[in-house]
C-alpha positions in Angstrom: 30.4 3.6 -29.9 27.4 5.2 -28.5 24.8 3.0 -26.4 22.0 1.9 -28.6 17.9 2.2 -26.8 14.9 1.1 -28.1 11.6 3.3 -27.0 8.6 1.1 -27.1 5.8 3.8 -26.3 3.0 4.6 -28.1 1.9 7.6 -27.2 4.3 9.5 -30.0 4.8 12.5 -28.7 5.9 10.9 -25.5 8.1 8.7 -27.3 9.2 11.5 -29.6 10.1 13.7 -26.5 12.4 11.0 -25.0 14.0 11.0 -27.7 15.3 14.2 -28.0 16.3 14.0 -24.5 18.6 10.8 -24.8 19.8 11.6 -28.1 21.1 15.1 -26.5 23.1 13.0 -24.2 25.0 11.0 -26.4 23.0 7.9 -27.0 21.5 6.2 -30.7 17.8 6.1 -30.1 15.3 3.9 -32.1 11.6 4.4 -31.2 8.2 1.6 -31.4 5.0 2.4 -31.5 3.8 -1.7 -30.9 4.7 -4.3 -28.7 4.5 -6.8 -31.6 7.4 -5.0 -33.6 9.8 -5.5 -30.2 10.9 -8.9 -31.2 11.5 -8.6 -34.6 13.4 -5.7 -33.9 15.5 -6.8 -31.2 16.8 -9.6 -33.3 17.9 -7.9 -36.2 19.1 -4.3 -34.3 21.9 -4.1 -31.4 20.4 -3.2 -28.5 21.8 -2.3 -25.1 18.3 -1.3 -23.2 14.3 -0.7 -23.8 12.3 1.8 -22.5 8.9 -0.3 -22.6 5.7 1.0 -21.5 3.6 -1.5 -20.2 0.2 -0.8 -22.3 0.6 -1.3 -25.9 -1.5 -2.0 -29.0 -0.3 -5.4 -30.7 1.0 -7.4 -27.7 1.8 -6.0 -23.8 4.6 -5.0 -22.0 4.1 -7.5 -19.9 4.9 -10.2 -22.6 7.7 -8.5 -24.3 9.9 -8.4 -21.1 8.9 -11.9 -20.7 10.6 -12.3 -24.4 13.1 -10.6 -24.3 14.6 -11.8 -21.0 16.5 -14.7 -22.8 18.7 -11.8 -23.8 21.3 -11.7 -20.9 23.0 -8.6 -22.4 19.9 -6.3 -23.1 18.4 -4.5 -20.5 14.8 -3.3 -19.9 13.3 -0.5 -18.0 9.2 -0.7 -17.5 6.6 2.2 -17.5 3.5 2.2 -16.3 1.0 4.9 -15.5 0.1 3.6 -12.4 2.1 3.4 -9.1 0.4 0.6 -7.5 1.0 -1.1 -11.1 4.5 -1.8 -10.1 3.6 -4.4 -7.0 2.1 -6.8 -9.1 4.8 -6.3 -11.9 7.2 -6.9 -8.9 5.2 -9.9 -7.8 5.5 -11.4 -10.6 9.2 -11.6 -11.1 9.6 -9.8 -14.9 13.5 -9.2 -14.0 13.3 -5.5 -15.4 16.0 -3.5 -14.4 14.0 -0.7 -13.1 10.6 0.7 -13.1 9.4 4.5 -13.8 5.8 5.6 -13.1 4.1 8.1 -15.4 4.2 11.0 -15.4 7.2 11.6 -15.0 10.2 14.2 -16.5 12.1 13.1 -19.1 15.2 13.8 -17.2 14.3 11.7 -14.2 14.1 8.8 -17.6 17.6 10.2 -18.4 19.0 9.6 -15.3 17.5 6.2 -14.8 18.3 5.1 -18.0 22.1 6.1 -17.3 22.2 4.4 -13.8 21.1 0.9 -15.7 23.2 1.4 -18.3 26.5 2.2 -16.0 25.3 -1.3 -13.5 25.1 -3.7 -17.0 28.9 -2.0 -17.5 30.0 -3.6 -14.8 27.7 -6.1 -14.0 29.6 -9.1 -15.2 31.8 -8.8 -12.2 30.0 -8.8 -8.6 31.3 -5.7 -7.4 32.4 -6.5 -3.3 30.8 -4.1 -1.0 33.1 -4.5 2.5 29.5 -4.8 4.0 29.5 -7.3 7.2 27.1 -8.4 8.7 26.7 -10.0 12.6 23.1 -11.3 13.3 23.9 -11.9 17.0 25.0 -8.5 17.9 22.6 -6.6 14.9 25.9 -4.7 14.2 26.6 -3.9 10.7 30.3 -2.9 9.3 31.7 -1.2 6.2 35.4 -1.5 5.7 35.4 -2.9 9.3 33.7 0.5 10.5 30.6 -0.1 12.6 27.5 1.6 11.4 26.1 2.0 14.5 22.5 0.9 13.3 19.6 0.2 15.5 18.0 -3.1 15.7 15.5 -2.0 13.1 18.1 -0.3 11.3 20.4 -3.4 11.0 17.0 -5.8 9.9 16.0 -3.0 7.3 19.7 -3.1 5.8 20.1 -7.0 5.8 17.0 -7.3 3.6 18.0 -4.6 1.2 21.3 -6.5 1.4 20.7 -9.8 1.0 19.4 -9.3 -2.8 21.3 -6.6 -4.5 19.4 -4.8 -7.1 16.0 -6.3 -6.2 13.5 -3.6 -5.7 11.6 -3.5 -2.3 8.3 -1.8 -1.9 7.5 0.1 1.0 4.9 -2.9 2.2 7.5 -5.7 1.7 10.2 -3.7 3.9 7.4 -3.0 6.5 6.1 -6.8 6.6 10.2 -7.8 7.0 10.8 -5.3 9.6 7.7 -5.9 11.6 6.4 -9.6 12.3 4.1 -8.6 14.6 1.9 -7.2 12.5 1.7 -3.8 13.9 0.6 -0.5 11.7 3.7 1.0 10.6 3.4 4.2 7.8 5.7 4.2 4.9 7.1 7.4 6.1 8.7 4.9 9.0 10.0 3.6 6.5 11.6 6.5 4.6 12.9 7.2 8.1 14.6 4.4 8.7 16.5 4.6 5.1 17.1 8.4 5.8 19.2 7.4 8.7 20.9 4.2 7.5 22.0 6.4 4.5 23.3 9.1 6.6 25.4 6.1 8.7 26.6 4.9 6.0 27.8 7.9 4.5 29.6 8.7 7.3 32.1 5.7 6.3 31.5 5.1 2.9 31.0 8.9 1.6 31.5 8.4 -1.6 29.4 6.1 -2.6 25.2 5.8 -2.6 24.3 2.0 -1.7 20.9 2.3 -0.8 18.7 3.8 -3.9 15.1 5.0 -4.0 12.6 4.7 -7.0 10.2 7.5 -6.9 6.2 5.9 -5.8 7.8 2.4 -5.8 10.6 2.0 -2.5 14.2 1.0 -2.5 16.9 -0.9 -3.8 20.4 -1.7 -2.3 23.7 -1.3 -4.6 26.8 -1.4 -4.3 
């Protein structure tokens, strides 16, 4: 049975486009023009995720994913058309499953939309990563393999770590790598990840733990 989304988007040709693109790949697409109609909608439709924009006529995006979080099985994906938007939507603790920032392709949506999807799959069951962790020595291990990381490496991983699937900005990762306040870019950042990633990889190369969101930051999964 294909997966069931709900577009909440009211720009219609936007909505209309996204469409097309997730119906190519398989899935049963129903599209909202209103936040108002969400509720109503959910209740009476099957549902496995919504695409909900964040600015809509009738009621917000903001108080639909409030709603509809007493739905443990339905999953929710936020757009908004700013990038700093999505600090404050992070701030204040919606519990979306991911964020996308407009504009953006409709095949990044596709792909975002399919990595959500395939995490509820199997989301019952906390998946065991093999990840170990020594504070006293900043070593990290996968499968008993050291990583090798630096100490800023190691305190960049643990906080990913420590919350699997929480999204990080750029500015929270700096402020829990760095107490002292110093002036650190985001491409520091980026740096750091680029090279815990390529670590990691070289004992785990199969998989991708550490996940970026385009103009938000990252997120660790296993």
């Amino acid at each position: 049975m294909a997966e069931r989304i709900l577009i909440v988007e009211d720009e219609e040709k936007l909505a209309g486009l996204l469409r097309d693109y997730l119906v190519q790949e398989g899935y049963e697409v129903s599209v909202l023009h209103r936040g108002d109609e969400v509720e109503p909608w959910v209740r009476t439709h099957p549902t496995d995720l919504v695409l909900l924009d964040l600015m809509l006529p009738g009621k917000s995006g903001l108080e639909v994913c409030n709603a509809l979080r007493s739905s443990p099985d339905l999953s929710i994906i936020m757009v908004t058309a700013r990038v700093d938007e999505v600090d404050r939507l992070l701030g204040l603790g919606l519990g979306a499953d991911d964020y996308i920032c407009k504009p953006f392709s409709p095949r990044e949506v596709v792909a975002r939309v399919k990595a959500v999807l395939r995490r509820a799959k199997r989301g019952a069951a906390p998946q065991e990563s093999g990840l170990a962790l020594d504070d006293s020595a900043f070593k990290a291990a996968i499968g008993g393999k050291d990583l090798g990381l630096t100490a800023i490496e190691y305190q960049l991983l643990k906080v990913l770590a420590a919350h699997p699937g929480r999204i990080y900005t750029r500015d929270q990762l700096i402020d829990a790598m760095y107490r002292d306040e110093r002036v650190v870019s985001d491409r520091t950042v980026d740096s750091h990840i680029k090279k815990i990633r390529r670590k990691i990889s070289a004992v785990q190369p199969e998989r991708e733990v550490i996940h970026s969101l385009y103009g938000v930051g990252y997120k660790y999964e296993w």
